[in-house]
PDB file of N, CA, C and O in Angstrom:
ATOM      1  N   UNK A   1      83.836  39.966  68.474  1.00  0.00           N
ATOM      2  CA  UNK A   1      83.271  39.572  69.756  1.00  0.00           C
ATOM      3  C   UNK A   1      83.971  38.300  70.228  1.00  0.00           C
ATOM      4  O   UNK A   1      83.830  37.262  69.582  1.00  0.00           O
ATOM      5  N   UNK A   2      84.851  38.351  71.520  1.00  0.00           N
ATOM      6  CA  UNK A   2      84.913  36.994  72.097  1.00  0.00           C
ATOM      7  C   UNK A   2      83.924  35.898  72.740  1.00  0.00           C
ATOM      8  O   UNK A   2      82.769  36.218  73.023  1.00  0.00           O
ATOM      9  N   UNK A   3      84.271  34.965  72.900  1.00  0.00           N
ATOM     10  CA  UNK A   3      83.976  34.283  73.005  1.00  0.00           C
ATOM     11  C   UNK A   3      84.526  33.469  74.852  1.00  0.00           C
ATOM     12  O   UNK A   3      84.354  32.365  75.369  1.00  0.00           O
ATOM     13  N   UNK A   4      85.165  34.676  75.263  1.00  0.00           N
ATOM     14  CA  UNK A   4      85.885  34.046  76.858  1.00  0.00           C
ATOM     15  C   UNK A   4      84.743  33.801  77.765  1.00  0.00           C
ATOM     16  O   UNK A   4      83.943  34.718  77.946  1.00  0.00           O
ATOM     17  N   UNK A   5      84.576  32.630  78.370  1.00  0.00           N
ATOM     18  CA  UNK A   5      83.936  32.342  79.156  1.00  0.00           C
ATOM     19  C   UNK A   5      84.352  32.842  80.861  1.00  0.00           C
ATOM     20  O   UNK A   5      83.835  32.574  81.945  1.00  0.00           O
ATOM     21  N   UNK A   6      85.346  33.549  80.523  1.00  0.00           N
ATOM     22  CA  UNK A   6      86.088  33.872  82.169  1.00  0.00           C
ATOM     23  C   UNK A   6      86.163  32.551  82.803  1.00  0.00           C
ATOM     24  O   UNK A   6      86.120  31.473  82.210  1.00  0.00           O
ATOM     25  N   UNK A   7      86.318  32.799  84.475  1.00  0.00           N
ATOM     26  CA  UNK A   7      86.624  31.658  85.044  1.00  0.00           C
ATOM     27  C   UNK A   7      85.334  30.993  85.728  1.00  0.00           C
ATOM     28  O   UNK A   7      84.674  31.505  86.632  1.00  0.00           O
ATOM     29  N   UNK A   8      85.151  29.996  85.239  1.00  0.00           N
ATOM     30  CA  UNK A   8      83.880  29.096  85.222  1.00  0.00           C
ATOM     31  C   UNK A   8      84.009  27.529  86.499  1.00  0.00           C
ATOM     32  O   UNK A   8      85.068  27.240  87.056  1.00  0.00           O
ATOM     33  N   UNK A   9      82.940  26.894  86.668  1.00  0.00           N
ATOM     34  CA  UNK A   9      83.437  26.087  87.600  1.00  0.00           C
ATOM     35  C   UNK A   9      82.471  25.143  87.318  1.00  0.00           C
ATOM     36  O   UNK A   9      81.314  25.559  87.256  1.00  0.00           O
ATOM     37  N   UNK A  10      82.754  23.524  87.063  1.00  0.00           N
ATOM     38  CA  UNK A  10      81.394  23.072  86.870  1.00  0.00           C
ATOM     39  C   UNK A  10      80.864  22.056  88.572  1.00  0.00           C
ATOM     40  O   UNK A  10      80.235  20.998  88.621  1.00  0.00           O
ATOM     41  N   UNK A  11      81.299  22.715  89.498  1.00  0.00           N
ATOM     42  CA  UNK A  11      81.161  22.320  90.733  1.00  0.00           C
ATOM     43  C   UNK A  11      79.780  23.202  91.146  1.00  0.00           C
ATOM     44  O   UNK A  11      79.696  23.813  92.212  1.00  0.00           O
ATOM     45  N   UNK A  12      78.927  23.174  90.333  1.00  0.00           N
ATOM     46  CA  UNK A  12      77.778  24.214  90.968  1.00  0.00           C
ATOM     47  C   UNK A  12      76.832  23.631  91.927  1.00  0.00           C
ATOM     48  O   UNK A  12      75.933  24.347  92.370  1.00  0.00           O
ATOM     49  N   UNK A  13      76.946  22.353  92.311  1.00  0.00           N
ATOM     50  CA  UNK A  13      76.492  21.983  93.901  1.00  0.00           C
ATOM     51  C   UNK A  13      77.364  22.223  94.774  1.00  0.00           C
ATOM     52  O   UNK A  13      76.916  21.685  95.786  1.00  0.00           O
ATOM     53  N   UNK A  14      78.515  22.781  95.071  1.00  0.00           N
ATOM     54  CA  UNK A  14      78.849  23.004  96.138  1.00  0.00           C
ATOM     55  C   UNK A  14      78.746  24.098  96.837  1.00  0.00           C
ATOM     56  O   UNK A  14      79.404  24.019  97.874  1.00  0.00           O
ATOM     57  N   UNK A  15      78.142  25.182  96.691  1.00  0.00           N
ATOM     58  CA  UNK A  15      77.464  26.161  97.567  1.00  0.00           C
ATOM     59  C   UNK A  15      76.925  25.113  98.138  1.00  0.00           C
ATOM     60  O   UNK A  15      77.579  24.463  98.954  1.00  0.00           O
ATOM     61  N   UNK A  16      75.506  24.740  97.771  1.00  0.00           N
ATOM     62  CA  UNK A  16      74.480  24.039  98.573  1.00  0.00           C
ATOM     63  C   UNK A  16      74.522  23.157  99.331  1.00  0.00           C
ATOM     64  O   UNK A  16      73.761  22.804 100.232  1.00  0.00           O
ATOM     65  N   UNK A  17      75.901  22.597  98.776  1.00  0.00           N
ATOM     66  CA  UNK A  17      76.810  21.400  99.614  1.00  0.00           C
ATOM     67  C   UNK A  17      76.861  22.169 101.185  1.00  0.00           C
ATOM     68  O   UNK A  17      76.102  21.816 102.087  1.00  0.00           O
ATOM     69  N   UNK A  18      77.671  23.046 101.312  1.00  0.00           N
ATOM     70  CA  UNK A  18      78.567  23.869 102.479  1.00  0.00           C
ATOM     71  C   UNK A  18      77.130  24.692 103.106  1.00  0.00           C
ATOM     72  O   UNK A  18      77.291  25.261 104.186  1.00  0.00           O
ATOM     73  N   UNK A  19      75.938  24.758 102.551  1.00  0.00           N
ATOM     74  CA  UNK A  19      74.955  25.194 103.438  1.00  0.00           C
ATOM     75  C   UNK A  19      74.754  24.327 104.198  1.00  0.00           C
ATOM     76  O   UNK A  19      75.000  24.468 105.396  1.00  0.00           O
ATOM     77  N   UNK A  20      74.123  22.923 103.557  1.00  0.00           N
ATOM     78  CA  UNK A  20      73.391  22.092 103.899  1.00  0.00           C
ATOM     79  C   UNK A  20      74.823  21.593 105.084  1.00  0.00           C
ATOM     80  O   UNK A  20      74.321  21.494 106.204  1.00  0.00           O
ATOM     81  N   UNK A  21      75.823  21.385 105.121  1.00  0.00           N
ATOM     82  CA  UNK A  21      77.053  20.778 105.561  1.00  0.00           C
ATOM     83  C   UNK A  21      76.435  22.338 106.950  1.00  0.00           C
ATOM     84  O   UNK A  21      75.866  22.121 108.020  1.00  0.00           O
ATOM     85  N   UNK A  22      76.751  23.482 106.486  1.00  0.00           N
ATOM     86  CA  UNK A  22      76.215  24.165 107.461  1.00  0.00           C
ATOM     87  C   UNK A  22      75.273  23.816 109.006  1.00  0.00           C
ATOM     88  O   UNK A  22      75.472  23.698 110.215  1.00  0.00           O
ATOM     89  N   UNK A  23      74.310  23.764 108.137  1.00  0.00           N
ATOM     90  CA  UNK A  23      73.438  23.231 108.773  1.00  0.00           C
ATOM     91  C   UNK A  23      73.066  22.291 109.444  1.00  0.00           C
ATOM     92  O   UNK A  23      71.993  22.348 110.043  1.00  0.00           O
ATOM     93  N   UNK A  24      73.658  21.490 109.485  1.00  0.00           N
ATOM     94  CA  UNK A  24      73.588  20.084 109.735  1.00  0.00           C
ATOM     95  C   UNK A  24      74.881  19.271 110.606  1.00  0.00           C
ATOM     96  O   UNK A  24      74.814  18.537 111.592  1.00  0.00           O
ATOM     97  N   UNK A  25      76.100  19.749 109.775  1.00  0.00           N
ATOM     98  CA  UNK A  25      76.990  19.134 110.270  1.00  0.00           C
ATOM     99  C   UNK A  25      77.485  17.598 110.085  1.00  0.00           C
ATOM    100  O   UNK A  25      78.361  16.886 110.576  1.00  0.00           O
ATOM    101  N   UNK A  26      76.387  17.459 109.047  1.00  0.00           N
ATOM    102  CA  UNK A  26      76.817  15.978 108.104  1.00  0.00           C
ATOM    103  C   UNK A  26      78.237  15.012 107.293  1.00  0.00           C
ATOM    104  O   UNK A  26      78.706  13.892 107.092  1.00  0.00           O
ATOM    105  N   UNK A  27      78.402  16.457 107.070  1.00  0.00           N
ATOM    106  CA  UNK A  27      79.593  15.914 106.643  1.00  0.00           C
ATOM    107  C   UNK A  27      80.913  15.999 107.645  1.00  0.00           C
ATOM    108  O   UNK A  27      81.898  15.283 107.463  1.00  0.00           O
ATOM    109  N   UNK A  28      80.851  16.602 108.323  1.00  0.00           N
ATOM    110  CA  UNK A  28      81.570  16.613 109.808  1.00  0.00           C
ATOM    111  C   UNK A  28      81.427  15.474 110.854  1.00  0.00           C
ATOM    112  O   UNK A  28      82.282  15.086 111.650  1.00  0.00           O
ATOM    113  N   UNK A  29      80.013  14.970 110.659  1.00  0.00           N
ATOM    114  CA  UNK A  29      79.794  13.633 111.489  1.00  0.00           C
ATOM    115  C   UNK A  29      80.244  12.343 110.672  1.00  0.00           C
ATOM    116  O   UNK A  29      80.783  11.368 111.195  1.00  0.00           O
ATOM    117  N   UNK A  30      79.973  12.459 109.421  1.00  0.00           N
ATOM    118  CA  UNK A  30      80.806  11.482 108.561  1.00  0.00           C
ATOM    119  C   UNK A  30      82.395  11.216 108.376  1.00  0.00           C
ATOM    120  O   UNK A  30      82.945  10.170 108.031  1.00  0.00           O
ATOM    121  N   UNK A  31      82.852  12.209 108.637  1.00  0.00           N
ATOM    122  CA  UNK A  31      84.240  12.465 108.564  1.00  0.00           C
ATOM    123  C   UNK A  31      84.783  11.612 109.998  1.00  0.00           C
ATOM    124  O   UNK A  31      85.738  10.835 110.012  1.00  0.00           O
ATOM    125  N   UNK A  32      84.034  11.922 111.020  1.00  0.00           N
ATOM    126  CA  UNK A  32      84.335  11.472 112.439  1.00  0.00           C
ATOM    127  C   UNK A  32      84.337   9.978 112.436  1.00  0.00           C
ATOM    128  O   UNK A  32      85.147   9.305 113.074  1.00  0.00           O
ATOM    129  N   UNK A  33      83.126   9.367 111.477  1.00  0.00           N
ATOM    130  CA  UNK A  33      82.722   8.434 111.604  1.00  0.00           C
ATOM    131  C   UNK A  33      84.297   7.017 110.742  1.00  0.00           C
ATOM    132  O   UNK A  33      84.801   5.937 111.050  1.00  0.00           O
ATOM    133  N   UNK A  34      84.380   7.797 109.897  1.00  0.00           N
ATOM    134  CA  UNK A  34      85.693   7.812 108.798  1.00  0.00           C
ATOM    135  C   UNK A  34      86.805   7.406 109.627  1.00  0.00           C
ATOM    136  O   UNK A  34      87.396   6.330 109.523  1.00  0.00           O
ATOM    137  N   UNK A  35      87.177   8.758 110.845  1.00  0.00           N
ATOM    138  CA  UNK A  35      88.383   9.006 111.306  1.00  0.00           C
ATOM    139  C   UNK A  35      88.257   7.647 112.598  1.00  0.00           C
ATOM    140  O   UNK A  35      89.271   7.055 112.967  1.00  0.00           O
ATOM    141  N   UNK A  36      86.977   7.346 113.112  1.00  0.00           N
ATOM    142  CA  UNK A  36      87.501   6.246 113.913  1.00  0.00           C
ATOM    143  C   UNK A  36      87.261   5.028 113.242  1.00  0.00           C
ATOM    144  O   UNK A  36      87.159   4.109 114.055  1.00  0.00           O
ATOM    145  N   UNK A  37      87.149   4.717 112.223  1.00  0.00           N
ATOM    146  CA  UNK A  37      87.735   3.255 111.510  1.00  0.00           C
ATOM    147  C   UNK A  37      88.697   3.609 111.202  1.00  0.00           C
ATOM    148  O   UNK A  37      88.990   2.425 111.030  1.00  0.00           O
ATOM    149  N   UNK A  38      89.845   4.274 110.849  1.00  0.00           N
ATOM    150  CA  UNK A  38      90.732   4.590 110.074  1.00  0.00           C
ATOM    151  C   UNK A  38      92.030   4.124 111.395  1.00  0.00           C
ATOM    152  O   UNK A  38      93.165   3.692 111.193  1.00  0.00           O
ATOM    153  N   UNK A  39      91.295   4.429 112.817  1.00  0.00           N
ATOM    154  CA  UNK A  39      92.316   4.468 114.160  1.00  0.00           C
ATOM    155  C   UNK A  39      91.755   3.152 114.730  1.00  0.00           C
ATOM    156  O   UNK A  39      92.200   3.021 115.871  1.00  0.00           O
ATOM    157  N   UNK A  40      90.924   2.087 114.374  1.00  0.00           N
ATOM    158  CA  UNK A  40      90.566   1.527 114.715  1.00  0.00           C
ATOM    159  C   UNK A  40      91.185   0.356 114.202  1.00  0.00           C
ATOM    160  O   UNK A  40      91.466  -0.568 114.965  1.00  0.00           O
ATOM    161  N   UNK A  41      91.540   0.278 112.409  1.00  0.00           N
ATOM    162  CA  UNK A  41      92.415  -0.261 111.766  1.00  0.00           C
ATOM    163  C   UNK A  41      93.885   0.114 111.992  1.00  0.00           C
ATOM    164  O   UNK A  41      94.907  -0.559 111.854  1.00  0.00           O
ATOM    165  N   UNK A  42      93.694   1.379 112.377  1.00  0.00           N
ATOM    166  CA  UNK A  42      95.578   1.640 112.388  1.00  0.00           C
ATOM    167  C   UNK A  42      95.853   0.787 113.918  1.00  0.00           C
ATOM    168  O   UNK A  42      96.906   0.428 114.445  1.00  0.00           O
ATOM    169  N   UNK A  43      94.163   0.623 114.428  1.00  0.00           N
ATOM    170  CA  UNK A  43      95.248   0.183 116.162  1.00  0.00           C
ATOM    171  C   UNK A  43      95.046  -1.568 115.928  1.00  0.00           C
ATOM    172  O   UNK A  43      95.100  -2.448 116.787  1.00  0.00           O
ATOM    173  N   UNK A  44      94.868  -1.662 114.863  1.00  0.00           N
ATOM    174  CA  UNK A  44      94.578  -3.884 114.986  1.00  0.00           C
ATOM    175  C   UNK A  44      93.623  -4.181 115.262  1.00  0.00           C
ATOM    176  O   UNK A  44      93.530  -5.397 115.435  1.00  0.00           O
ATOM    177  N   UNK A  45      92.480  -3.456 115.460  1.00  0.00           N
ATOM    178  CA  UNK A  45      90.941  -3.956 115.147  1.00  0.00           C
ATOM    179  C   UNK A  45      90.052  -3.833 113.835  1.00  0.00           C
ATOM    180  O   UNK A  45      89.280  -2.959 113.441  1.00  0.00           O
ATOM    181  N   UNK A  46      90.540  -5.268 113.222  1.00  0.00           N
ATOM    182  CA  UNK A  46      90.226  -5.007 111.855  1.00  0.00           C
ATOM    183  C   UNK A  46      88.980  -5.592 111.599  1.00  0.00           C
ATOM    184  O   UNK A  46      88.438  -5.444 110.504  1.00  0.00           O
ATOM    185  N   UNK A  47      88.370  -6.375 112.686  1.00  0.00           N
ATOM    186  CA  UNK A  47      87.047  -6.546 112.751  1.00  0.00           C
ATOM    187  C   UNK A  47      85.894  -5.751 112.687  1.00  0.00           C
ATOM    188  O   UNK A  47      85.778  -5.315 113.833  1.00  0.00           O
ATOM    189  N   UNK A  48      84.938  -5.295 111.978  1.00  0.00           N
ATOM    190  CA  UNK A  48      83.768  -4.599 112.844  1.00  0.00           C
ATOM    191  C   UNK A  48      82.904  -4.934 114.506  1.00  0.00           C
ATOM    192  O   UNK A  48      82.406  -4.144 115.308  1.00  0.00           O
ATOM    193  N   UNK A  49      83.023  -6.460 114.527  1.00  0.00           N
ATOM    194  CA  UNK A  49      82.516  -6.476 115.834  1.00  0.00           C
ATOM    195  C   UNK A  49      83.091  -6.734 116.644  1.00  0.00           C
ATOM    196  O   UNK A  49      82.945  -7.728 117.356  1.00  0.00           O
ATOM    197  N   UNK A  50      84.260  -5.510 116.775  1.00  0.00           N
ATOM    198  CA  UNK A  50      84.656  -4.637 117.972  1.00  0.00           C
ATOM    199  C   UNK A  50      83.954  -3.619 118.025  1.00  0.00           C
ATOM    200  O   UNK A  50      83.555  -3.181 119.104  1.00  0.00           O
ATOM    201  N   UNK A  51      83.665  -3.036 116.829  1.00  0.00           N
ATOM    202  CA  UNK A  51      83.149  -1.919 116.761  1.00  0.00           C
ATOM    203  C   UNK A  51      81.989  -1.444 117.666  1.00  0.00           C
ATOM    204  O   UNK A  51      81.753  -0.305 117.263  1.00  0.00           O
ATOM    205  N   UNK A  52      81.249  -1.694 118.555  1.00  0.00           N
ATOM    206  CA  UNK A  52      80.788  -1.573 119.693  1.00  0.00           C
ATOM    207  C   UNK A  52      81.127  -1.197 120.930  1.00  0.00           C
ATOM    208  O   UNK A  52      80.509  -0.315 121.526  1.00  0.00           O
ATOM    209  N   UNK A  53      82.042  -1.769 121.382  1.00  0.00           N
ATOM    210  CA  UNK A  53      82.642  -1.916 122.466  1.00  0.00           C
ATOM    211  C   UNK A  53      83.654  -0.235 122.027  1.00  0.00           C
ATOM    212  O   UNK A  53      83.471   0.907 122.449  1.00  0.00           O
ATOM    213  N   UNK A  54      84.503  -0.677 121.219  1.00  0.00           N
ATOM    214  CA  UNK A  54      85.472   0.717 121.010  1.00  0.00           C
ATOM    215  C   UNK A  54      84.866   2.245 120.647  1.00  0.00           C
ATOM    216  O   UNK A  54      85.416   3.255 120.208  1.00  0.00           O
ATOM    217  N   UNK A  55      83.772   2.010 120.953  1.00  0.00           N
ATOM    218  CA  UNK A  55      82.473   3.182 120.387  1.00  0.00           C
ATOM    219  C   UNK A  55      83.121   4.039 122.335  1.00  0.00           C
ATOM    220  O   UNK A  55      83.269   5.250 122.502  1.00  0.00           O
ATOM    221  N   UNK A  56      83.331   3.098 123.298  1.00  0.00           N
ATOM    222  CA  UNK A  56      83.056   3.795 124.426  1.00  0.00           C
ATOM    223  C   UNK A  56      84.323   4.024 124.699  1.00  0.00           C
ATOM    224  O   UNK A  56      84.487   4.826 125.618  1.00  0.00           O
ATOM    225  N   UNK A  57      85.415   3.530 124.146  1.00  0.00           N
ATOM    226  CA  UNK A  57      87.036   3.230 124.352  1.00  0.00           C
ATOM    227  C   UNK A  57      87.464   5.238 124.673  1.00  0.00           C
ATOM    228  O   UNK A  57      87.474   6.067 123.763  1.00  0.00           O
ATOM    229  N   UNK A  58      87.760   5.553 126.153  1.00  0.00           N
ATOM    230  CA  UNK A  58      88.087   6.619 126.255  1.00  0.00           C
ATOM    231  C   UNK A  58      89.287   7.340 125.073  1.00  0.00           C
ATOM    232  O   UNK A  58      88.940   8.340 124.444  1.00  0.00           O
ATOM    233  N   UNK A  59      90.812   6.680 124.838  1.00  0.00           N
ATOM    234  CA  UNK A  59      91.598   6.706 123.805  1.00  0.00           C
ATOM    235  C   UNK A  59      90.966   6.953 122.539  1.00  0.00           C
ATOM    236  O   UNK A  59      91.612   7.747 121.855  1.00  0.00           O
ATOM    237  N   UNK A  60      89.861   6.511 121.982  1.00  0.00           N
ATOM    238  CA  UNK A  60      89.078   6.477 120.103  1.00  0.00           C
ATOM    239  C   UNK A  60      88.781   7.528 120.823  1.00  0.00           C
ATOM    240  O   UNK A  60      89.554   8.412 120.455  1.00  0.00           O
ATOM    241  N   UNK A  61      87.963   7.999 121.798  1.00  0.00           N
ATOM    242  CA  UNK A  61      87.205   9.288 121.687  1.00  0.00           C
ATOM    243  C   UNK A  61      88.210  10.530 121.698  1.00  0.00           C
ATOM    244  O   UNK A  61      88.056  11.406 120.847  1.00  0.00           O
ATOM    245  N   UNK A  62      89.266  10.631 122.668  1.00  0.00           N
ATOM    246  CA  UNK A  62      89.947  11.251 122.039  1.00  0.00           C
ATOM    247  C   UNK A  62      90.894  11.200 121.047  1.00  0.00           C
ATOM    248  O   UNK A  62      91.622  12.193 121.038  1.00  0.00           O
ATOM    249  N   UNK A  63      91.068  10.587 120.423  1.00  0.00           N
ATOM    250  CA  UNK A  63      91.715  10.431 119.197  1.00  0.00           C
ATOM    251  C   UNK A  63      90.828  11.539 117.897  1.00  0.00           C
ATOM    252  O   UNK A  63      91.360  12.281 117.071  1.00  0.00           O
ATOM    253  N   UNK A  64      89.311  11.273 118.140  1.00  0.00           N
ATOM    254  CA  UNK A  64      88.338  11.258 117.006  1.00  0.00           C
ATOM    255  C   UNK A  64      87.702  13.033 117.585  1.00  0.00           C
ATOM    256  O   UNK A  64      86.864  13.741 117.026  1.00  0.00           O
ATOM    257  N   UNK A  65      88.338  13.252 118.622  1.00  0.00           N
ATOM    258  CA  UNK A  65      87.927  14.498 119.516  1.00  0.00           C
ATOM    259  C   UNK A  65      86.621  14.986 120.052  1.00  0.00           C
ATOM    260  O   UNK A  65      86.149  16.103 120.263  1.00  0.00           O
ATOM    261  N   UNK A  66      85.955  13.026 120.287  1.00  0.00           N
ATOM    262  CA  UNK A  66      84.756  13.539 121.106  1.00  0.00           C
ATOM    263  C   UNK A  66      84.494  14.554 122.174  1.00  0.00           C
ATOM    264  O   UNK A  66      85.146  14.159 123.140  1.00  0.00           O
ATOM    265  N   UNK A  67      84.088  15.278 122.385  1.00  0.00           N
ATOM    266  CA  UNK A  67      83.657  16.602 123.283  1.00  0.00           C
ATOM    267  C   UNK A  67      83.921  16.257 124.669  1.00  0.00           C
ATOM    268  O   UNK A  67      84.373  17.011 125.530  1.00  0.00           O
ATOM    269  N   UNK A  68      83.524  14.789 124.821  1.00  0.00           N
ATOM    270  CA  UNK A  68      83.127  14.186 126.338  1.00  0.00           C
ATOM    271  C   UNK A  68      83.599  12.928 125.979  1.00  0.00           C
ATOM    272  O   UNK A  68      82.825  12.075 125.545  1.00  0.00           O
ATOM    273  N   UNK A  69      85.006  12.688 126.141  1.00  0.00           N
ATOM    274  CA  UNK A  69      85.617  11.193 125.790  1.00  0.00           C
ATOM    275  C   UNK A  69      85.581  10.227 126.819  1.00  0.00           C
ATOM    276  O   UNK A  69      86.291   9.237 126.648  1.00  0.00           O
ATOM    277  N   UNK A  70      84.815  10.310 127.993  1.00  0.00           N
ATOM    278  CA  UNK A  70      84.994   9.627 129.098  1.00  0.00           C
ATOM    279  C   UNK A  70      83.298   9.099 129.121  1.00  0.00           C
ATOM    280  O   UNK A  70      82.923   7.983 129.479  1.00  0.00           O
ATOM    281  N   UNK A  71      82.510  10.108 128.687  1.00  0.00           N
ATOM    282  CA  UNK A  71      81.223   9.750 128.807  1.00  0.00           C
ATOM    283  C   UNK A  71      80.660   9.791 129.311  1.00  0.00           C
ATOM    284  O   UNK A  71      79.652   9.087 129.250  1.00  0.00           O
ATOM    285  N   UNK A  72      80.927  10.797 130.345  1.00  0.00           N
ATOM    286  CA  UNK A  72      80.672  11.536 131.620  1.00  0.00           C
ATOM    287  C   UNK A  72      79.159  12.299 131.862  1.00  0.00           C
ATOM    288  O   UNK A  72      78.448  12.355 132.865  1.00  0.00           O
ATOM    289  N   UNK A  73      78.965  12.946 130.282  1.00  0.00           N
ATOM    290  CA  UNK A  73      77.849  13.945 130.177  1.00  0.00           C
ATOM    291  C   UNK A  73      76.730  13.315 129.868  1.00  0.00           C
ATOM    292  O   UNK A  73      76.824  12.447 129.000  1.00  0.00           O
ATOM    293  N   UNK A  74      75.368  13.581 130.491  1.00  0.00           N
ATOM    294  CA  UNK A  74      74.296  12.720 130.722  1.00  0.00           C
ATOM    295  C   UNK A  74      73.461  13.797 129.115  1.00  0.00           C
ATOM    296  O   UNK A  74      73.433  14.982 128.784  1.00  0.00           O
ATOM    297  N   UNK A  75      73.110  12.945 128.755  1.00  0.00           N
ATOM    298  CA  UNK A  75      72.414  13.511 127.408  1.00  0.00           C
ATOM    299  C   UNK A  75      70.932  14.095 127.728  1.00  0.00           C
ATOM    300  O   UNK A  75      70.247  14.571 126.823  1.00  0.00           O
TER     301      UNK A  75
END
C-alpha cells in the first residue's frame, strides 16, 4: 500500500478567500488603495498630508482607474 498523498495544497483558505473577495470586492479596494500610494510616491508626494487633496486629483483617479475620475457622478 502507498502512501502518495497526490497533489495536496496547504492553502486551504483560499477558496473562502476568492468568495469572500467575491463578494465584497475587498481585496480589489485594497489593491486600489495600494496602487494610489505607490503613484503618489512615484509622483513626489511622500507625505501623507497630501493625501487628501490628491484623493480628488483627476490624473490619481485615472491612473488608479476610478470609474468617474473627474467626480462628476453625484452618489
Amino acid at each position: 500500500m502507498g502512501f502518495e498523498g497526490g497533489t495536496i495544497t496547504s492553502g486551504d483558505g483560499g477558496p473562502l478567500l476568492r468568495e469572500v473577495e467575491k463578494r465584497t470586492g475587498i481585496v480589489r479596494g485594497f489593491a486600489a488603495l495600494v496602487a494610489q500610494r505607490v503613484y503618489e510616491l512615484a509622483l513626489g508626494y511622500e507625505d501623507l498630508n497630501d493625501h487628501d487633496e490628491l484623493r480628488q486629483d483627476p490624473l490619481l483617479a485615472v491612473l488608479v482607474e476610478k470609474e468617474d475620475p473627474k467626480g462628476e457622478r453625484w452618489v
